[in-house]
C-alpha positions in Angstrom: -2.7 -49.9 60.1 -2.6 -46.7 58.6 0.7 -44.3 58.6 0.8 -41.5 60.2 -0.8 -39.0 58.5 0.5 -35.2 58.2 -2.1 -32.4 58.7 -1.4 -29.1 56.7 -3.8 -26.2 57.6 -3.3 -23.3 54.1 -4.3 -19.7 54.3 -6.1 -18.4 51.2 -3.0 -16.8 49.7 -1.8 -20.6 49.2 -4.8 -21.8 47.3 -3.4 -21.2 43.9 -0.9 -23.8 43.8 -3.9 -26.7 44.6 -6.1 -25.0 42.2 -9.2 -24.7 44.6 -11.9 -22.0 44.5 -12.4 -19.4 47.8 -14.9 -22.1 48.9 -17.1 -24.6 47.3 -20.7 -23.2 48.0 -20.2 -19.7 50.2 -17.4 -18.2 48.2 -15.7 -17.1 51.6 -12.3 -16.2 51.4 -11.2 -16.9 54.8 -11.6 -20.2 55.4 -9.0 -22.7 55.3 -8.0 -25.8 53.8 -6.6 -29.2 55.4 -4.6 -31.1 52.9 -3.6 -35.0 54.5 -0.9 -36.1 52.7 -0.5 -40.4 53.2 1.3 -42.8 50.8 -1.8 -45.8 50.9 -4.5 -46.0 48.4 -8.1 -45.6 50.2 -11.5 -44.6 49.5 -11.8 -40.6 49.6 -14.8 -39.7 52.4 -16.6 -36.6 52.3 -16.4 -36.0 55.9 -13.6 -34.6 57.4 -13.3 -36.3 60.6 -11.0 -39.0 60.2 -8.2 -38.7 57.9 -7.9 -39.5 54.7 -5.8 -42.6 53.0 -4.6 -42.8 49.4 -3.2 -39.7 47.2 -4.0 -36.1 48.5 -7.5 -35.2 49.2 -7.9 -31.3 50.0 -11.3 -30.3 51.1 -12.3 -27.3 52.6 -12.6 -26.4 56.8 -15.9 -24.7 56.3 -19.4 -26.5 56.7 -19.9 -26.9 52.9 -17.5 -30.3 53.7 -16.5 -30.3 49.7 -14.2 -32.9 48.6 -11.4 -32.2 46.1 -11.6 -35.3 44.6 -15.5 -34.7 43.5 -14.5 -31.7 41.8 -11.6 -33.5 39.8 -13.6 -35.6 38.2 -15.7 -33.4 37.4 -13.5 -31.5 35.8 -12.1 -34.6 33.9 -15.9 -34.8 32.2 -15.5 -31.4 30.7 -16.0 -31.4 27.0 -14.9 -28.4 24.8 -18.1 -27.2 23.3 -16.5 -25.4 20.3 -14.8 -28.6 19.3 -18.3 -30.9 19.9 -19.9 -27.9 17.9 -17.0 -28.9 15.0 -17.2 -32.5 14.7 -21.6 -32.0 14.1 -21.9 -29.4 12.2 -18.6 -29.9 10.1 -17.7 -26.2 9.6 -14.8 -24.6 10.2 -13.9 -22.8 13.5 -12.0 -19.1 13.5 -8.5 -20.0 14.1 -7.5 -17.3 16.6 -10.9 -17.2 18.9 -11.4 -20.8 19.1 -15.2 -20.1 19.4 -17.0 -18.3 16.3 -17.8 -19.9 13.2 -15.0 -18.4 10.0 -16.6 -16.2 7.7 -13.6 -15.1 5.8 -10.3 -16.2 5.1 -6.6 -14.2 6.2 -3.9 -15.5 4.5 -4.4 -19.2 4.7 -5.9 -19.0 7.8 -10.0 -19.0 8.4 -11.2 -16.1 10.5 -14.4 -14.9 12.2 -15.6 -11.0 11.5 -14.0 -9.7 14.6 -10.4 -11.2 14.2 -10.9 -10.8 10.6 -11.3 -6.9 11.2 -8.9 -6.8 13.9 -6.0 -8.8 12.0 -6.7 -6.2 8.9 -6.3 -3.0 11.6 -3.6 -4.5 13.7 -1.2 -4.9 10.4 -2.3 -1.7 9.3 -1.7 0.4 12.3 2.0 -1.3 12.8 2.9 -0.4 9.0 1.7 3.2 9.7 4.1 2.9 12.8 7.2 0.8 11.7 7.0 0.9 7.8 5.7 4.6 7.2 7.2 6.1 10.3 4.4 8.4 11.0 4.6 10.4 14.0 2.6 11.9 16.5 0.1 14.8 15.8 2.0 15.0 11.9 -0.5 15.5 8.7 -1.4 12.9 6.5 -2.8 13.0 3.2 -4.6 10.2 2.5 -5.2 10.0 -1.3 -8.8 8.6 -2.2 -9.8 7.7 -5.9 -12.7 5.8 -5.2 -11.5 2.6 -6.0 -11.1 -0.7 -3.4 -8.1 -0.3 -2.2 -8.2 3.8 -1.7 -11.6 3.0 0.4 -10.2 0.7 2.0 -7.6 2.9 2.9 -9.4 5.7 4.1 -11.7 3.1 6.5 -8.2 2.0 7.9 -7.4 5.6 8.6 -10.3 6.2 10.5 -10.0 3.5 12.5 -7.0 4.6 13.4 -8.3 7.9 14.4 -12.0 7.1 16.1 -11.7 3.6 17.2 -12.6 3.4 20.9 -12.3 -0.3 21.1 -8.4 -0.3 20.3 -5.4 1.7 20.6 -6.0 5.0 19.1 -3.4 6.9 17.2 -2.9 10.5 17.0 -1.9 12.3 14.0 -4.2 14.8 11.5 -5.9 12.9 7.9 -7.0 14.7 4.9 -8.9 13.2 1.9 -7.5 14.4 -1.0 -9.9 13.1 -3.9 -8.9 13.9 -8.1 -12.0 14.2 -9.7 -11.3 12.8 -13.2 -14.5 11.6 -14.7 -14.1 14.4 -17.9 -12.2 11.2 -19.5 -15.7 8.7 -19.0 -18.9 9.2 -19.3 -20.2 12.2 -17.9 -23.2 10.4 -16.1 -21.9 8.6 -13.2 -19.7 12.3 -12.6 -22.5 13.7 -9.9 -23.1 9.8 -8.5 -19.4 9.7 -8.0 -19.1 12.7 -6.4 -21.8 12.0 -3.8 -20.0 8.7 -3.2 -17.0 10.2 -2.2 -18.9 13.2 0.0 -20.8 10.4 2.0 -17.4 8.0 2.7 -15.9 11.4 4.2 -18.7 12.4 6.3 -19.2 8.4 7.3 -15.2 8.6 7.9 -15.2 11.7 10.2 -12.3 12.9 7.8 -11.6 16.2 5.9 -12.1 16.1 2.3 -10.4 18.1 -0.4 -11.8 17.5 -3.8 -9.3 19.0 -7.1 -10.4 18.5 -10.8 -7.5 16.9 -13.2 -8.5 19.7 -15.3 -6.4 22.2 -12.3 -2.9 21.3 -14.2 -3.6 23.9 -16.4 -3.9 26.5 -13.6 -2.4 28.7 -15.8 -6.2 28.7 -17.9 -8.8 30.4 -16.2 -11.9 28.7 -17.9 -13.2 25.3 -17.2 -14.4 24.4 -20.8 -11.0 25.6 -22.2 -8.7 23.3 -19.9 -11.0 20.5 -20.2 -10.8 21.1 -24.0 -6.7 20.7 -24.0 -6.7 18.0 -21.6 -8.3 15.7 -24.1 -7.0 17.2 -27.0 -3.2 16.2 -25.7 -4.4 12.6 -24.3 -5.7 12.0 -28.6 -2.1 13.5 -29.3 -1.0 10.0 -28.5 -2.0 6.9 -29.6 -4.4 4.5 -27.2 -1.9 1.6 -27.1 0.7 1.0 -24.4 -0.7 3.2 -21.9 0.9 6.3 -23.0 -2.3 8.1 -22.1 -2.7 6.8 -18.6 1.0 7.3 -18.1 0.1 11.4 -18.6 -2.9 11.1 -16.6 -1.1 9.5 -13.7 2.1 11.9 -13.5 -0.5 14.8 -14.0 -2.5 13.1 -10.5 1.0 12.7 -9.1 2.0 16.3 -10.0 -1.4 17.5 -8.2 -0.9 15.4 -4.7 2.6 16.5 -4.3 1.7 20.1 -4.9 -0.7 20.1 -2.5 0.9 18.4 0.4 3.9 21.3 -0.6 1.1 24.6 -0.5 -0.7 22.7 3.0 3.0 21.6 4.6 2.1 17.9 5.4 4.3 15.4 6.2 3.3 12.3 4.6 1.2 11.2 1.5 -1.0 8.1 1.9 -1.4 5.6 -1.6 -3.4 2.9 -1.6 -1.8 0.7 -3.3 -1.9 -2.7 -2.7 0.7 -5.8 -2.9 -0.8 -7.0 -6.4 -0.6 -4.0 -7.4 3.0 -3.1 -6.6 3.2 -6.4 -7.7 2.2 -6.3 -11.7 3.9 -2.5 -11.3 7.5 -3.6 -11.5 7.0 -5.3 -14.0 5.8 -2.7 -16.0 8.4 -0.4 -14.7 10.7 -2.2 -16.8 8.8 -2.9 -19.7 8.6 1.3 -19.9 12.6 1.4 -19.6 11.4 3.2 -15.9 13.7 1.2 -13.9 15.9 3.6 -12.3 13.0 4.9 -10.7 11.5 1.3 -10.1 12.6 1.2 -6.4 11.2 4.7 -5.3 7.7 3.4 -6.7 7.3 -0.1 -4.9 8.9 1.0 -1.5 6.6 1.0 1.7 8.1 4.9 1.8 9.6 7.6 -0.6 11.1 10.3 1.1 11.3 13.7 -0.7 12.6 16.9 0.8 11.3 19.7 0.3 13.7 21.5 -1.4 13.5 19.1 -4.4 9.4 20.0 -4.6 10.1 23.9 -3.5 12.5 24.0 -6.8 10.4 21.6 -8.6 7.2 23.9 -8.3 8.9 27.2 -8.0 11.5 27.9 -10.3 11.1 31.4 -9.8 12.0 31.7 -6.6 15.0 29.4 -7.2 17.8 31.8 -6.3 16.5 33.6 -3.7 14.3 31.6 -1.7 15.5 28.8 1.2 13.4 26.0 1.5 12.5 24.2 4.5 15.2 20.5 5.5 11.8 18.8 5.8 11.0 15.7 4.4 7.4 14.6 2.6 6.7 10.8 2.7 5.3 9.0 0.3 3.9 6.0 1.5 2.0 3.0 0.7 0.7 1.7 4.0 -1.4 -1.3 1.5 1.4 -2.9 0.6 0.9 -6.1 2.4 -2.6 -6.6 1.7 -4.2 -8.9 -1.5 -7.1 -8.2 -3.8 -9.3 -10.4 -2.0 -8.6 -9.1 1.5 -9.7 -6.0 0.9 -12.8 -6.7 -0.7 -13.2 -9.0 2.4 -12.3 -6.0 4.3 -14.7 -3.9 2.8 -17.4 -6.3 2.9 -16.6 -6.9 6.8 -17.4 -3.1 7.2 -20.5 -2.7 5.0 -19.2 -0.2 2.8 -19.0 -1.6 -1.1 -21.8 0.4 -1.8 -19.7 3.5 -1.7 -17.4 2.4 -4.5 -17.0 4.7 -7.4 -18.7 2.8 -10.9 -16.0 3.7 -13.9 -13.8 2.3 -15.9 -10.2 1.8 -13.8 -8.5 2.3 -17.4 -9.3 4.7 -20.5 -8.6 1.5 -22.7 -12.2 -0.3 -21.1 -14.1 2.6 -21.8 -13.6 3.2 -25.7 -12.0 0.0 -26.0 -10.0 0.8 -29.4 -7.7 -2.6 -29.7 -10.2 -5.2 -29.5 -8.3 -7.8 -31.2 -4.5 -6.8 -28.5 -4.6 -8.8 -25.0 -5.6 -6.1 -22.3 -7.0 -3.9 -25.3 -3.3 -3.1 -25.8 -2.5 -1.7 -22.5 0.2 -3.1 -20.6 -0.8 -2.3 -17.1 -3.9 -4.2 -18.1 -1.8 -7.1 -19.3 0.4 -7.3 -16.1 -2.1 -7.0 -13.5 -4.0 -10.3 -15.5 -1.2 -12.0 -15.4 -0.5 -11.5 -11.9 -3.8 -12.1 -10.5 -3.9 -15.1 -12.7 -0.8 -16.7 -11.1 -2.0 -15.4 -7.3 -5.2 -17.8 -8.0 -3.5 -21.2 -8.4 0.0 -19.6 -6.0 -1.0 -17.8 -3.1 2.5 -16.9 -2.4 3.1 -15.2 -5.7 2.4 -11.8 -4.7 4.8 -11.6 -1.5 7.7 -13.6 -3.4 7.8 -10.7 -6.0 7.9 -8.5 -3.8 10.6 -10.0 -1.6 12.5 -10.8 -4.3 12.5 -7.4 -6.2 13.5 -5.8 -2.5 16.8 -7.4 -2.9 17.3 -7.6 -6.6 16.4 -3.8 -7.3 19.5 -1.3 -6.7 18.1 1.7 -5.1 19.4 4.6 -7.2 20.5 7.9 -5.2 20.8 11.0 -7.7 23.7 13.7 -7.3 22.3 16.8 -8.8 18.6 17.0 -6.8 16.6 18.5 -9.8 18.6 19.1 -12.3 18.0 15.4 -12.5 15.1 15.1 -12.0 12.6 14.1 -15.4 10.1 17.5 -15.6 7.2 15.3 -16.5 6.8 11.8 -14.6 9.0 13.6 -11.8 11.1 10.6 -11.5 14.9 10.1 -12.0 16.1 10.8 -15.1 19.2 7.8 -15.5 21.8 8.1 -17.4 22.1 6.2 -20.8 24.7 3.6 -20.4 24.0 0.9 -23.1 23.9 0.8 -26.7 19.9 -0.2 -26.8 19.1 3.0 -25.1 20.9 5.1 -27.3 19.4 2.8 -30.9 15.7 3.9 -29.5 16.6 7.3 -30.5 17.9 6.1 -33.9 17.9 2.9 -34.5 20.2 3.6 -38.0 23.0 4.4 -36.2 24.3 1.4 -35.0 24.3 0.3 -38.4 26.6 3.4 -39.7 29.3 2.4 -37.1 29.8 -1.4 -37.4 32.7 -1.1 -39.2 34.4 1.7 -36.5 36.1 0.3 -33.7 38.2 1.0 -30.9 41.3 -1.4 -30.1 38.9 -3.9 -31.6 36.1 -3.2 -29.6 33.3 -1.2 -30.4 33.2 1.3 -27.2 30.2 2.9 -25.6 32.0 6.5 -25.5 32.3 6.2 -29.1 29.0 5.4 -29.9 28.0 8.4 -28.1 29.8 10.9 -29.4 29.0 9.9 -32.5 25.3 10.1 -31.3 26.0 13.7 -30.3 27.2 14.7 -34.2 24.1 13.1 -35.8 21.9 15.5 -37.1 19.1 14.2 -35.3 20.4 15.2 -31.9 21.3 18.5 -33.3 18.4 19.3 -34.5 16.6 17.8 -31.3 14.9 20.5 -28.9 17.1 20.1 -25.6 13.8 19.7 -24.0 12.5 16.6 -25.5 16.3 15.2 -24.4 15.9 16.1 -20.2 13.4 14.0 -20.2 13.9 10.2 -18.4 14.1 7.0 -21.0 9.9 6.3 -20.5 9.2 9.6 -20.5 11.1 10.1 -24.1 9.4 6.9 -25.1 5.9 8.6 -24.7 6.8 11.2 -27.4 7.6 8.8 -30.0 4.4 7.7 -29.5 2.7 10.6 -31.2 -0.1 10.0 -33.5 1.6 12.7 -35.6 5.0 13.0 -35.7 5.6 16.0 -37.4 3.7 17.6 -33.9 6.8 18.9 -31.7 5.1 18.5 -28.0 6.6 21.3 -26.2 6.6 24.0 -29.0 2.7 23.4 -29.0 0.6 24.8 -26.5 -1.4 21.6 -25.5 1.2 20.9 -22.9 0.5 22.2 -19.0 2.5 26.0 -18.7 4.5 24.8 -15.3 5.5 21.8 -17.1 7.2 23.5 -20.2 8.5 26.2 -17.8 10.4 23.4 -15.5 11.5 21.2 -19.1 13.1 24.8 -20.3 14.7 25.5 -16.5 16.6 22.1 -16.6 17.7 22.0 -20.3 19.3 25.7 -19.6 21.2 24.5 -16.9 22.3 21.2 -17.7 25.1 19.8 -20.3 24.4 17.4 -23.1 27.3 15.8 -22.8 26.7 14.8 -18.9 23.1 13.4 -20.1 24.8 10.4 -22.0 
């Protein structure tokens, strides 16, 4: 004989807990549920007439007389279809929907297009946010060369902007775009320039286009500045980079006066993690490693006093600049070679890449027989990329490590110590290497001089400061930062004293002469 059996009667807002639809077949809301709890096993009967024995059988009050225990099992026969889909076809399934067959791969995970995309945005938007520190309805410059990571860059930005499918963020962009195809071929010039119209007018964005030619702004003609432009880049000789260090703090020098004259808040790079990467590197093979941290950071604040004094010396005495600060930051710094060219294959957009040379070095090619035609940019970013193929962690370990390695250096005397050229810090020269690049013969001249046994560095430097060599030395030449100085003795011709020619930019020479008036030798050693 069966127990006695305990009748429940639920109310809709107790279904949840037994996991039962509104009603089997009509869907109505208001009917109820009888739930017979008993402790013996027993067949399960549709009907509801006579209780049921054996577990707990809920079934609805209504006349659709559906039994719980049907829709268990069916339940139980369920097969997930992306999984079945899986084991036939033997492809791999995007790792964050669960449903859509990968098409590209995020980090060493295998995406589909739309988690792909929205993985790329997502980190994006929360560097712009947590890394950059941009604000609401502040100005951006994003600058565009025409290169994979800058078009990357500026699709990233416009997502930001337009997208209606996400969260939208609200700040102004500008393109800012250097056009610098005098130094290659002059036939891609007018191709390049369309490119770069169409990506801002597909972008929604602003675009500002400046010639490298406008650092001589002093120079009213076009053929004139273009003319002194190369004439100074063959000044120096092809090897090391020395000419696409120039080119590169003359595109520096342009940005930052431009986001000065428009009063924007932050400067947008595109450089990427590689990038950064195979750039520390050669920070320190170009003795540029005071200045190392300021260049790899996610941002490098400014104030605007420093560019107000850099730009204007004029006004220098009699004119208060603004407490604002300028960022400089490289929102890209996360992202690999081969995720953005995913990226930008995701969007449909690789047709709007810019086709020319990324260094001078590929286009003339003038050390055939030197690794990276004797560039050392060239050399470090093979080197890198190399490595990153065989360790995918290369890349983020050196720039961990270099985060905590790399002493951020905090100068005392704004510009005064700051190099006129590159714009970086100028450091000052605390070894004995440092001073034997200036002349490497005196080192030899003082080996039998000590002090208390011990050859001293302040020796060494005064002695420096008696040499002929420094007396004779223009004061300009010595404001200069280590790399900068390093460039010069690069000259094809020697005998050619830089900043007594006229090849030079005007506003440079101006700022070299401002600095070397109002600083001391002795506080430069």
């Amino acid at each position: 004989m069966a127990e006695q059996k305990e009748e429940v009667i639920l109310n809709s807002d107790d279904e949840d807990q037994y996991g039962l639809p509104a009603c089997g077949s009509s869907g109505d809301p208001a009917h109820k549920l009888k739930v017979f709890e008993t402790k013996k096993d027993d067949k399960c009967c549709k009907s509801l007439k006579k209780p049921v024995e054996g577990g707990d059988c809920k079934s609805c009050d209504c006349d659709c007389k559906e039994c719980s225990c049907e829709k268990k099992d069916k339940e139980e026969k369920k097969v997930d279809e992306s999984e079945l889909d899986e084991a036939k076809k033997g492809k791999k399934i995007c790792y964050k929907c669960k449903e859509q067959e990968s098409q590209y791969k995020y980090r060493q995970d295998f995406a589909c297009k739309k988690c792909f995309e929205s993985n790329i945005d997502h980190k994006f938007k929360a560097n712009l946010k947590l890394k950059i520190n941009l604000g609401r309805n502040e100005k951006c410059l994003v600058c565009v060369s025409g290169g994979a990571n800058s078009l990357a860059l500026a699709q990233l930005v416009s997502n930001a902007l337009h997208n209606s499918m996400g969260k939208k963020m609200f700040f102004e962009a500008e393109l800012f775009y250097i056009d610098e195809d005098i130094l290659y071929k002059k036939e891609k010039q007018a191709e390049n320039l369309e490119k770069v119209n169409k990506m801002a007018e597909l972008l929604k964005i602003k675009l500002t286009i400046v010639k490298l030619t406008d650092i001589y702004k002093d120079i009213e003609s076009e053929a004139e500045r273009e003319n002194k432009l190369l004439s100074l880049l063959k000044q120096f000789k092809a090897i090391a980079s020395c000419q696409e260090d120039l080119v590169s703090f003359f595109k520096t020098q342009l940005y930052l006066e431009y986001a000065f004259r428009n009063n924007f808040d932050k400067v947008l790079l595109g450089n990427c993690g590689q990038r950064l990467a195979s750039k520390i590197f050669t920070l320190f093979t170009k003795g540029r490693a005071a200045s190392s941290d300021n260049e790899i950071q996610f941002i490098d604040n400014v104030s605007y006093d420093i560019l107000g004094r850099f730009f204007d010396l004029h006004n220098e005495d009699n004119k208060v600049y603004s407490k604002k600060i300028l960022g400089i930051g490289r929102p890209m710094k996360d992202y690999l070679n081969k995720e953005i060219m995913n990226y930008l294959h995701c969007m449909g957009i690789l047709n709007l890449l810019t086709e020319r040379p990324f260094y001078l070095c590929e286009q003339e090619k003038p050390n055939l027989k030197l690794p990276g035609y004797g560039n050392l940019d060239r050399i470090m970013e093979n080197f890198i990329d190399n490595i990153q193929e065989n360790f995918v962690s290369t890349t983020h370990t050196i720039l961990h490590t270099s985060e905590k390695i790399i002493k951020k250096f905090e100068p005392q005397k704004g510009l005064l110590q700051r190099c006129p050229l590159c714009f970086q810090f100028r450091d000052k020269i605390s070894n004995v290497l440092e001073i034997e690049t200036f002349d490497s013969n005196l080192t030899h001249s003082l080996e039998g001089e000590q002090s208390d046994g011990v050859r001293t560095q302040e020796t060494l430097k005064l002695k420096y400061l008696e040499t002929d060599k420094i007396k004779n030395r223009d004061m300009r030449e010595l404001v200069l930062c280590f790399g900068c100085r390093r460039i010069l003795q690069s000259q094809v011709k020697d005998e050619i004293k830089i900043f007594e020619s006229d090849l030079l930019p005007n506003q440079i020479v101006k700022r070299a002469s401002y600095i070397a008036q109002n600083t001391d030798i002795l506080k430069l050693f």
